[in-house]
C-alpha positions as CSV (number, residue, x, y, z in Angstrom):
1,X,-51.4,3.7,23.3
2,X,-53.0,-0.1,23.4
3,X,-50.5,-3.0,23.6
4,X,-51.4,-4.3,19.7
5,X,-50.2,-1.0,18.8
6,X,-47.2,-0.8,20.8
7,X,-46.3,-3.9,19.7
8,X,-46.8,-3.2,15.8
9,X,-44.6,0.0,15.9
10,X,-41.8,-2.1,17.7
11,X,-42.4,-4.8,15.1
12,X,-42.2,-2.1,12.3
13,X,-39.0,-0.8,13.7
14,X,-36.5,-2.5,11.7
15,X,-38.4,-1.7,8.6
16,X,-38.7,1.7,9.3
17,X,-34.6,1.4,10.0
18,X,-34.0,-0.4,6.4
19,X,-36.5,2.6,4.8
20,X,-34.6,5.2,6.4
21,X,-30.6,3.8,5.4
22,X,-32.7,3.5,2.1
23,X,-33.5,7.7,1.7
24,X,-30.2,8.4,3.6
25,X,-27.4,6.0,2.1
26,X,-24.4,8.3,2.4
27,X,-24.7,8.6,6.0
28,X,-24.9,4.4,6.4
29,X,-22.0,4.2,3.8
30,X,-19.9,6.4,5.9
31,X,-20.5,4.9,8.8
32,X,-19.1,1.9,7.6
33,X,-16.2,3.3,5.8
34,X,-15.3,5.1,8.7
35,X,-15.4,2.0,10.9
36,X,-13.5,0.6,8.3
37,X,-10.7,3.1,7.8
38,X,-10.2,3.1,11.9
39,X,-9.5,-0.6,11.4
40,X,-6.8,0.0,9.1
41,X,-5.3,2.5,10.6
42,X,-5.6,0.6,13.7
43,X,-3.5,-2.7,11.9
44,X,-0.9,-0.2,10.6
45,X,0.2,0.9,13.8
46,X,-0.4,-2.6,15.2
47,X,2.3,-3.3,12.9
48,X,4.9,-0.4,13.9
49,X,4.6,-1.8,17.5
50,X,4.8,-4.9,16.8
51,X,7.5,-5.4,14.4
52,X,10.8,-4.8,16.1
53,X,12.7,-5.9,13.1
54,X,13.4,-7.8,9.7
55,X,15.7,-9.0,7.1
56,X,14.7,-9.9,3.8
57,X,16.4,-10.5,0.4
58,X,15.0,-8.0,-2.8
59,X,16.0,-7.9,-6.1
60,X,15.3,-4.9,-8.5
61,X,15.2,-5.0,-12.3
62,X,14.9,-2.1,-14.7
63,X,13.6,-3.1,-17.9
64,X,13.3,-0.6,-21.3
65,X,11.1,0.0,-23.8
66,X,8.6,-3.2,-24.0
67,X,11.2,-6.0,-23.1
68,X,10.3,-6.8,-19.9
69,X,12.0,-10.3,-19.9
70,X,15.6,-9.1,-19.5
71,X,16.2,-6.3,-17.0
72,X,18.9,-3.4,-18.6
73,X,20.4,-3.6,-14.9
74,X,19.7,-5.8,-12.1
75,X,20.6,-5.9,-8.6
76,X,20.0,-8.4,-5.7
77,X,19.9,-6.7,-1.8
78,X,19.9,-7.8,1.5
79,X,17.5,-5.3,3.4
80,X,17.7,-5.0,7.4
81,X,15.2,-2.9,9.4
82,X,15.4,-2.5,12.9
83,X,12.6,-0.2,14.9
84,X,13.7,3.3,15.8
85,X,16.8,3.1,13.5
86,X,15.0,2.4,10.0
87,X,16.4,0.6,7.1
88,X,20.1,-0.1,5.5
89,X,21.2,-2.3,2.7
90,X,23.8,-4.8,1.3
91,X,24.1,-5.2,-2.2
92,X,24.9,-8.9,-2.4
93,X,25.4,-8.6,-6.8
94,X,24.5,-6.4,-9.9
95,X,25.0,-6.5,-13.3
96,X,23.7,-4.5,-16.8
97,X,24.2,-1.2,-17.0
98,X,26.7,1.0,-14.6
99,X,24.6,3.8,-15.9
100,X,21.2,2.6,-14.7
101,X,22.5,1.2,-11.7
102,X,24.7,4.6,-10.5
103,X,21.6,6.7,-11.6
104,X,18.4,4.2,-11.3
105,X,18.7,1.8,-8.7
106,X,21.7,3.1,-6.4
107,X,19.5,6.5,-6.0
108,X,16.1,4.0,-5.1
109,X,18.0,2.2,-2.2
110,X,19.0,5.7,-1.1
111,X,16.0,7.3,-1.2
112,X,13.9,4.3,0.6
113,X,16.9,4.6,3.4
114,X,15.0,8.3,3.9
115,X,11.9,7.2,4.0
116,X,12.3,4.8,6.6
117,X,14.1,7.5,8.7
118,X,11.9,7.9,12.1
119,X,10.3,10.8,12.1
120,X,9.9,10.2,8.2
121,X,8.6,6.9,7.9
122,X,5.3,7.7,9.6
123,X,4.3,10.4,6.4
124,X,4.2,7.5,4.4
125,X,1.9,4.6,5.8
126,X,-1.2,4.0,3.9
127,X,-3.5,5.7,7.0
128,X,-6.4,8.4,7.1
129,X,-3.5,11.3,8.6
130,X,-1.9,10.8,4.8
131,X,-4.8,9.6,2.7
132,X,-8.5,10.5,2.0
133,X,-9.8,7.3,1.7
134,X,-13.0,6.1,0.5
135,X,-14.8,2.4,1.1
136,X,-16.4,1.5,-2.9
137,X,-19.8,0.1,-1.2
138,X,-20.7,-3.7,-2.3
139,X,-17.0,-3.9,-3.8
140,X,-14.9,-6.8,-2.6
141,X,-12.1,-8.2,-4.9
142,X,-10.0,-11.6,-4.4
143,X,-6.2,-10.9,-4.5
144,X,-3.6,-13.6,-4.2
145,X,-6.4,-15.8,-2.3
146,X,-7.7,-13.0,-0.1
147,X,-10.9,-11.4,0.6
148,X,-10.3,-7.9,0.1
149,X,-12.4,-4.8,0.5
150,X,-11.5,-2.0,-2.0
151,X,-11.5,2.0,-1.1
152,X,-9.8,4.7,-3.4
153,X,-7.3,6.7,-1.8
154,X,-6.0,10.3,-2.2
155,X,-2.9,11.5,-0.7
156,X,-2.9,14.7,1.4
157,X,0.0,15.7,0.3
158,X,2.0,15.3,-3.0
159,X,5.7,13.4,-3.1
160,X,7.0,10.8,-5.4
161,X,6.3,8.0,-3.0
162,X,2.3,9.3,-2.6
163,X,0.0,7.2,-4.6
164,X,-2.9,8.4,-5.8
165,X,-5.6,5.3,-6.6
166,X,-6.7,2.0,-5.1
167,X,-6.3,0.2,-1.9
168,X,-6.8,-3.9,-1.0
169,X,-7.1,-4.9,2.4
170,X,-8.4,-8.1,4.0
171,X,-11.9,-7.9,5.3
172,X,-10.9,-10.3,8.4
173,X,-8.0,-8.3,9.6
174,X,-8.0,-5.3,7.6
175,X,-4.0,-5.7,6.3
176,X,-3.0,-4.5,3.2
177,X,-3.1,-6.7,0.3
178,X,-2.4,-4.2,-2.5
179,X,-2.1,-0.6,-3.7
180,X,-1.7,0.8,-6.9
181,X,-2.3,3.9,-8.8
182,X,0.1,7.3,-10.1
183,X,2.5,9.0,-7.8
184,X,0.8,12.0,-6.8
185,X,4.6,13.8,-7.7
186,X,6.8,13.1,-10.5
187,X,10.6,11.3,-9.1
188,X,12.1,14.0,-11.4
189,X,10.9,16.2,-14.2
190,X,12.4,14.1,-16.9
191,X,10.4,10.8,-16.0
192,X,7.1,11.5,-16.9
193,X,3.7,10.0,-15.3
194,X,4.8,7.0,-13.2
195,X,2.3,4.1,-12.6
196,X,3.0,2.4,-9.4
197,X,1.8,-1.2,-7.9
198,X,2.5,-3.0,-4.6
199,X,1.3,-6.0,-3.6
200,X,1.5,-7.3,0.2
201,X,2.3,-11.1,1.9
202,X,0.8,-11.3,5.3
203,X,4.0,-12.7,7.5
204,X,2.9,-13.4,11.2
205,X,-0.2,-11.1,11.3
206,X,1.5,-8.0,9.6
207,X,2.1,-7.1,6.1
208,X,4.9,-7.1,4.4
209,X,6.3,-6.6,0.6
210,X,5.9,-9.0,-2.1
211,X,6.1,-7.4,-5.2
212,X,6.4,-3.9,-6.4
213,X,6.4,-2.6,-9.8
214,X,6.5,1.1,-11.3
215,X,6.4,2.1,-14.9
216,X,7.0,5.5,-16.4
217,X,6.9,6.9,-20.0
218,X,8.7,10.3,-20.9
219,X,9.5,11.3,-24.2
220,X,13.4,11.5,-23.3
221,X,13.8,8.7,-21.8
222,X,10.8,6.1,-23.1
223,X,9.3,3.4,-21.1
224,X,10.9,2.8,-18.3
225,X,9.8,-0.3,-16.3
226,X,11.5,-1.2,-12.4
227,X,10.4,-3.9,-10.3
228,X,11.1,-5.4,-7.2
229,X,10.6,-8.7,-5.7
230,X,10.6,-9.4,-1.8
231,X,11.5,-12.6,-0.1
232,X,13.2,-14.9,2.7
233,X,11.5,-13.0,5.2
234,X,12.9,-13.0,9.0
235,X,10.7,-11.2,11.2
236,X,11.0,-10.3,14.8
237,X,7.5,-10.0,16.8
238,X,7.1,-8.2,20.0
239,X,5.7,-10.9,22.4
């Protein structure tokens, strides 16, 4: 082989590359959304190390039918996690219903007490070992001032807390800035479909909750709306 034509077939190289991720697109696209989903994984148990603890003040609302400017029942919370202990509650007020707070939001503060259980709490990160996720090639969204990438995500398992949908997270640090979708499992059997939406502050390099909102129709109990808004963050970071 002459020099001239050693040199064209290294200058034809890249285009030869760029032909090739041209016929073969899925491989290049997983590539990349395997790179991806390591990154994310890697920032969600970035943040289990890192965050030893945290108190924050959140106050759920359940709303009925289409009024979704005066909650049925209402109640305001002072949440403390620690690491290796989980999460435990104060209920600082409440009003509206007794009913929907004995039986809505009492049972919700219970339930996320199990969740966060060690041991439990792992099942439910947003990560490849509970979700099939997929990178939507060329697809980046802004939310709440963010540059986010956007991947669909399956759970592998069904539970009430399991989303089946959409994931957010920032292309710089690969946090989560929002998920939403249906819970893979219905809470109960009288509550119908239930349409589920979190969205995510970044505190100190980690995410935490901002907003959350589920919404449920069932032809018992109608629509059914619950949100819950997160604030007053205190945060301790392993140094």
């Amino acid at each position: 082989m002459n020099l001239d034509h050693s040199i064209a077939l290294k200058a034809l190289g890249p285009v030869v590359l760029a032909v090739v991720a041209g016929i073969l697109p899925g491989r290049a696209q997983s590539a990349d959304s395997g790179a991806i989903i390591r990154r994310i994984d890697a920032a969600a148990q970035s943040r289990y190390d890192h965050v030893l603890g945290f108190t924050d003040i959140e106050t759920y609302a359940i709303y009925r039918g289409n009024d979704e400017t005066h909650p049925a029942a209402s109640m305001t919370v002072k949440t403390t996690y620690r690491k290796g202990v989980g999460k435990s509650y104060q209920i600082l007020s409440e009003s509206g219903s007794g009913i929907l707070l004995h039986f809505g939001l009492h049972p919700l503060l219970e339930n996320e007490k199990a969740i966060n259980v060690p041991g439990n709490v792992e099942r439910s990160w947003f990560t490849s070992a509970n979700y099939d996720m997929k990178l939507k090639p060329g697809v980046a969204q802004n939310v709440d001032g963010r540059n986010c990438l956007v991947l669909t995500m399956v759970p592998r398992r069904k539970a009430s807390n399991m989303i089946d949908g959409t994931m957010w997270v920032d292309s710089g640090d690969f946090t989560l800035a929002k998920i939403e979708g249906v819970a893979s499992k219905d809470p109960t059997a009288f509550s119908g479909t239930t349409r589920m939406m979190r969205q995510y502050s970044n505190i100190e390099g980690y995410s935490m909750s901002k907003h959350a909102r589920a919404e449920s129709n069932s032809s018992l109990f109608g629509r059914t709306v619950v949100t819950i808004d997160y604030g007053d963050y205190h945060v301790k970071i392993r140094q």
